[in-house]
C-alpha positions in Angstrom: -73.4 -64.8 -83.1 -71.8 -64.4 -86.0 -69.0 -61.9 -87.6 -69.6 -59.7 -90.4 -65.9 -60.0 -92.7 -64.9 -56.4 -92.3 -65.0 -57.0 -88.5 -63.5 -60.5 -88.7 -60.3 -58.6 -90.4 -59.8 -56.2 -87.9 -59.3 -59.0 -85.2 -56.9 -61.3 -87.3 -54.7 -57.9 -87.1 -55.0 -57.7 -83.9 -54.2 -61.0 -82.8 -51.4 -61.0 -85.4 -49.5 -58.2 -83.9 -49.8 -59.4 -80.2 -47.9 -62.4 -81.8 -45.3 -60.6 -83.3 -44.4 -58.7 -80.1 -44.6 -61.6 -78.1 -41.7 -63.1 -80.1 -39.7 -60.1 -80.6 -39.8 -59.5 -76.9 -38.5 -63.2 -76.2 -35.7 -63.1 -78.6 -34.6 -59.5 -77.4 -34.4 -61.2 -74.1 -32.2 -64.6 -75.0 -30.0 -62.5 -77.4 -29.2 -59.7 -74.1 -28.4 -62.9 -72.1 -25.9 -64.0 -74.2 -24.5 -60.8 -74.8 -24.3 -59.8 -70.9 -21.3 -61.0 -68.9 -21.7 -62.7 -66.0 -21.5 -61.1 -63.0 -18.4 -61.6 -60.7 -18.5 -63.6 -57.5 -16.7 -63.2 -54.5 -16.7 -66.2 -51.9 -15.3 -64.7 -48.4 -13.5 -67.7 -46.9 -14.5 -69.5 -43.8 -13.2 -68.6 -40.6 -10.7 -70.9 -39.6 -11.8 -73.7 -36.9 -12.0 -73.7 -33.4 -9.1 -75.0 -31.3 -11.0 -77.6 -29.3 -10.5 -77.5 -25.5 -8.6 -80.0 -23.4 -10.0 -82.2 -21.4 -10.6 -81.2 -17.7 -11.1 -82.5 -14.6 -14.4 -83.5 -13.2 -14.1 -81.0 -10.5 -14.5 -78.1 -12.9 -17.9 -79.1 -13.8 -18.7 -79.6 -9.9 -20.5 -76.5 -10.2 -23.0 -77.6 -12.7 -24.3 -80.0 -10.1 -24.9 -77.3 -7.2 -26.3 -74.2 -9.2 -30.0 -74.3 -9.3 -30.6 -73.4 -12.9 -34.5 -72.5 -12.5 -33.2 -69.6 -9.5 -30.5 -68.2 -11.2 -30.2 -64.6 -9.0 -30.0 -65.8 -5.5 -31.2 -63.7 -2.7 -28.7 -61.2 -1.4 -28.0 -62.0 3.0 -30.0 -60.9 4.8 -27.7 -58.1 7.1 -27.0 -58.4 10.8 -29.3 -55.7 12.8 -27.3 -53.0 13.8 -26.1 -52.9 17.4 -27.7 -50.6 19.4 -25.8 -46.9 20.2 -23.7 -47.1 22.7 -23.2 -43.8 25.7 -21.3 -41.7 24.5 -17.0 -41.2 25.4 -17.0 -37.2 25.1 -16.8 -35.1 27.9 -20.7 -33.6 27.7 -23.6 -33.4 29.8 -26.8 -32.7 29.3 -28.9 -30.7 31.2 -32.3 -30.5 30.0 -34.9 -31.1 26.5 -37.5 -29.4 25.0 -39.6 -32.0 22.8 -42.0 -30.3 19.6 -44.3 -32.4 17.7 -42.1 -30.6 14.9 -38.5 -32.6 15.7 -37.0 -29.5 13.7 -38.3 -26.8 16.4 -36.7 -29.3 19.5 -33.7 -28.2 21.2 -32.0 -29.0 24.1 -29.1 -27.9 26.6 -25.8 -29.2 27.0 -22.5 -28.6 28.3 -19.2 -29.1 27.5 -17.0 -30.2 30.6 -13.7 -29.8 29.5 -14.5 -25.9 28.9 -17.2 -25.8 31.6 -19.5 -24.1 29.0 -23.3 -24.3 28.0 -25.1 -24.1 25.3 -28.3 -24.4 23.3 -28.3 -26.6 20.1 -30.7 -28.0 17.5 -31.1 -31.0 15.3 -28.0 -30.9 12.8 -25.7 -28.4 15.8 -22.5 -29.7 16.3 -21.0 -30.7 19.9 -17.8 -30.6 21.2 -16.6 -30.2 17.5 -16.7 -33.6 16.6 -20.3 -34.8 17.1 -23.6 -33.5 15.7 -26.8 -34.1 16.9 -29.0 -36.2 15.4 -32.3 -36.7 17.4 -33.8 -35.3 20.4 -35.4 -37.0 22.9 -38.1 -36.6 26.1 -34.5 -38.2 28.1 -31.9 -38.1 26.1 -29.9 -36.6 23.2 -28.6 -39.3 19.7 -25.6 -38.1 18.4 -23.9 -38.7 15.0 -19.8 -39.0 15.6 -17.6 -40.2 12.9 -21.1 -42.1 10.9 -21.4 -43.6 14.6 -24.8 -43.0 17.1 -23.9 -42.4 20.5 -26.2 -41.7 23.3 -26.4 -39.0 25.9 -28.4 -39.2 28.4 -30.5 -36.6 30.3 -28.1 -36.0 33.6 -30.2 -37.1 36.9 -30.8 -34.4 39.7 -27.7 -34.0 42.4 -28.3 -37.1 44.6 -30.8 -38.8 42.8 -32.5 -40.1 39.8 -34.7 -38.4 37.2 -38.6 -38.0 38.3 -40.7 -40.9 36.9 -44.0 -40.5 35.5 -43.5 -38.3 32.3 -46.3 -36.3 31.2 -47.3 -34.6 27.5 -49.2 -30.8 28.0 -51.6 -31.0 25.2 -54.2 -28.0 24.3 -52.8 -25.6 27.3 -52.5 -22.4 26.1 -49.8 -21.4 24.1 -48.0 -24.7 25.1 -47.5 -27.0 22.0 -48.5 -31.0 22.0 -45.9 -33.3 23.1 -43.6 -31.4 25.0 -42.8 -33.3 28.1 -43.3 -32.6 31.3 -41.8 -33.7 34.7 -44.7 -33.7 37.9 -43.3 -31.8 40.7 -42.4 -33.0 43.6 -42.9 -31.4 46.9 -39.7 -29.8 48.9 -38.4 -31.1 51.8 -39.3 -29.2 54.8 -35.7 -27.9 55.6 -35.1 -27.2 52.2 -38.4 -24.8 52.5 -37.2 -23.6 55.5 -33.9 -22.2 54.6 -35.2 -20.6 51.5 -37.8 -19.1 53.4 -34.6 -17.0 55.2 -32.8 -16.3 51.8 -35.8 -15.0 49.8 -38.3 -12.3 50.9 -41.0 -10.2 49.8 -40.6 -6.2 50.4 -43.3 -5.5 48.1 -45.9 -6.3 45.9 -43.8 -7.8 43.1 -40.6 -6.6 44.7 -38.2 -9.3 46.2 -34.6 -9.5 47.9 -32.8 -12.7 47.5 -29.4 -13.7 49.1 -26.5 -13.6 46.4 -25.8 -17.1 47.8 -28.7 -18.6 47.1 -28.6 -17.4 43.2 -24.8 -19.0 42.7 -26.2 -22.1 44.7 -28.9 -22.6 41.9 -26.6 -21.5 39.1 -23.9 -24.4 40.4 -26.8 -26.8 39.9 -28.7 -26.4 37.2 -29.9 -29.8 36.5 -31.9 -29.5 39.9 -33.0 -26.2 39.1 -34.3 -27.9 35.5 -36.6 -30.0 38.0 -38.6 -27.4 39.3 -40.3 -26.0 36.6 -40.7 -26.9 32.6 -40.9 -24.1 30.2 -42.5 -24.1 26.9 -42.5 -21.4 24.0 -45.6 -19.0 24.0 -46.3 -18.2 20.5 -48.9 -14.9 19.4 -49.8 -15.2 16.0 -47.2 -17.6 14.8 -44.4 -15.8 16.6 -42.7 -16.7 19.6 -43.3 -14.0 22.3 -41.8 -16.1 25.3 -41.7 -18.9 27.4 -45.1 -20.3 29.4 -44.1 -21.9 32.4 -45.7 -25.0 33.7 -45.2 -27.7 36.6 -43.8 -25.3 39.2 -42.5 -27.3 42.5 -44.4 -25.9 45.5 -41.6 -24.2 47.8 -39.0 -24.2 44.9 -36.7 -20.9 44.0 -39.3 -19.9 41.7 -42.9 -20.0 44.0 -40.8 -18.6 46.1 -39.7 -15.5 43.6 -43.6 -15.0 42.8 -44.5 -17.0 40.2 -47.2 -18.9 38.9 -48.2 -21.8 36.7 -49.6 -20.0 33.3 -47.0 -17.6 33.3 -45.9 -16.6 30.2 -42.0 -14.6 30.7 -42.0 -12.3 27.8 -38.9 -10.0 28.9 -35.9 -9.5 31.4 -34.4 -6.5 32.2 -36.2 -4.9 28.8 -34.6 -8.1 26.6 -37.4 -10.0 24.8 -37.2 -13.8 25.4 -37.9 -14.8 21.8 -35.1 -17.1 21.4 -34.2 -19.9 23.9 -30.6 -19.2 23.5 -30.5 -15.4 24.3 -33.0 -17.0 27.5 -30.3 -19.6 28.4 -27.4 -16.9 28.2 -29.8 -15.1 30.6 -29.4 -17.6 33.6 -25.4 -16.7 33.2 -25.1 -13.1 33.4 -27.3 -13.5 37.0 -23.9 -14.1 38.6 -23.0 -10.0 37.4 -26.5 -8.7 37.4 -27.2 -6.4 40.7 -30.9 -6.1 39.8 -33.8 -7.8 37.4 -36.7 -6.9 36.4 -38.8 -9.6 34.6 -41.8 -9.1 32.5 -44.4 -11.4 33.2 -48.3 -12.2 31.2 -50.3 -13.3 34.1 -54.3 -14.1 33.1 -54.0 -11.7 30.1 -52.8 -9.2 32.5 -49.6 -7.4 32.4 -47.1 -7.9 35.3 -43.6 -6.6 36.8 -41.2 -8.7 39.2 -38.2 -7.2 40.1 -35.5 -8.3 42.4 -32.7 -7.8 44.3 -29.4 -9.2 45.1 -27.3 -9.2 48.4 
């Protein structure tokens, strides 16, 4: 292809001036260089050198041979199991459990010696002011004292050992699963005998009992614990009173009239709600003249009373 002049022209220009700004830019830049100070330089100087150590023994590097360098962390001990609790120094016995599949709603009975008193405590009540208890058991009691367990154990019956053979009521009415049970044991023929003389029946529901006989079974109320178990009666989610269950054949209570299945609901007019206000019960017998006890037999309603000579 071939340029006309006119356009031939126009690119010498063209070229020209690239040219001339190429060179004007390069001298611009050599001439600034040599006009421009150099820029000032400050060298921070080097630290100074390290003392080197003296020589040491070979013993200090005995510990390079025994460390295992690919099991840095080792394994903490393994900790001795802790010894078992041991029984328990304070002055305290106890006299009987109640055992709920909920450990919160168990409770039991225990007395303090040195002030001859009883009472009713829960998981977390404190004992003898210086122990509090920390599990509950079918036959014994754990207690925490000073971040130590100790054990107390369930007291046996006067002139023997505990009845063998413990027994859960499950899906009786009104009695909830795994609250233990002791069998009963037949009485001993003179036993019967003599209460037979102590205890009688004027009426229908209506009973006199010897004033000797009550402080007899109020002296010794682990044996009393042995003829009969009691478990809360609940209506409705609320406690209404106490079912009883296992009754000893010829005991104090067949012989005061009742039965296996009965549910207590009041004495003397005082609901039974609460198995402390029923524990402080058994005490004011010693004062009480007369009782009348209120008494859910078969869905029926029922009326005990007796008397004291």
């Amino acid at each position: 292809m071939k340029l006309s002049p006119r356009y031939l022209v126009w690119v010498n220009f063209v070229l020209l001036a690239l040219l001339a700004y190429w060179g004007a830019s390069t001298v611009s830049v050599a001439i600034a260089a040599r006009l421009t100070p150099p820029p000032e330089v400050r060298l921070t100087p080097p630290p100074p050198p390290l003392a080197r150590e003296p020589n040491r023994a070979a013993s200090y590097y005995a510990s390079i041979q025994t460390r295992d360098i690919f099991n840095s962390t080792q394994p903490e001990p393994e900790k001795p199991p802790d010894a078992p609790p041991k029984p328990t120094e304070l002055k305290l016995k106890l006299w009987g459990v109640v055992v709920h599949a909920n450990r919160a709603s168990s409770y039991c009975v225990i007395e303090d010696l040195t002030v001859r008193k009883q009472e009713l405590h829960r998981i977390g009540g404190t004992v003898a002011g210086s122990a509090t208890v920390k599990s509950i058991e079918w036959d014994r009691v754990i207690l925490d004292r000073d971040g130590s367990d100790e054990i107390l154990d369930l007291a046996p019956p006067a002139g023997g050992v505990l009845p063998g053979g413990m027994a859960s009521v499950r899906g009786a009415a009104g009695a909830p699963a795994g609250v233990p049970v002791v069998p009963a044991a037949p009485a001993a023929p003179a036993e019967q005998a003599a209460a037979d003389s102590r205890i009688q029946q004027v009426a229908e529901g209506q009973y006199v009992i010897e004033r000797s006989e009550v402080d007899s079974a109020l002296d010794n109320m682990n044996q009393l614990f042995t003829q009969v178990r009691a478990v809360p009666h609940f209506e409705g989610g609320k406690s209404t009173g106490f079912r009883l269950f296992a009754i000893r054949q010829g005991s104090l209570f067949d012989k005061i009239g009742l039965k296996n299945g009965d549910v207590i609901q009041r004495v003397n007019g005082s609901e039974l709600s609460d198995p402390a206000r029923a524990l402080a019960l058994f005490q004011e017998l010693r004062s009480e003249r007369e009782i009348t006890v209120d008494v859910l037999r078969n869905k029926e309603q029922k009326t005990l009373s007796y008397r004291f000579n």
